[in-house]
Phi, psi and omega in degrees: 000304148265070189293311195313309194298311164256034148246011150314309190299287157038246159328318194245031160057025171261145173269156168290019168255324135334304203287319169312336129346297221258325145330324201082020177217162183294126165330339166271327138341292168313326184276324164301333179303303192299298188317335180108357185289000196196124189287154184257182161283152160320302172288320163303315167291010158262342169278334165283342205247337152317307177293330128130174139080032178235180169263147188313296167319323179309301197305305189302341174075026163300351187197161194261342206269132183235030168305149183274118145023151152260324180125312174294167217226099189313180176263020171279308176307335188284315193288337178277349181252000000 
């Protein structure tokens, strides 16, 4: 369910116990989080997807682009306020 995540970790050669590390919760927590055995929370998912340095939707596989927000409001949204 969350394959992205190791393979983000991976990628950047960290073990799980690092990322558990930098979380605050135990290396058997973390390995569930990857396998799917266990949902992450919200707020992990804005620290993961900050460390990094994707988007929240990447992490979750909702989009292939793992580009970040910009922050800014298309103009369909603009138009509506």
């Amino acid at each position: 369910m969350y394959k992205r995540i190791r393979d983000l970790r991976e990628d950047k050669d960290l073990t799980q116990q690092t990322m558990a590390d930098f979380l605050n919760i135990s290396q058997t927590t973390y390995s569930r989080y990857e396998n799917g055995s266990l949902d992450i929370p919200s707020a992990v998912l804005i620290k993961l997807a900050d460390f990094h340095k994707v988007s929240i939707d990447f992490i979750l596989g909702q989009t292939d682009n793992s580009e970040r927000c910009t922050g800014k409001k298309n103009s369909m949204q603009n138009k509506a306020l």
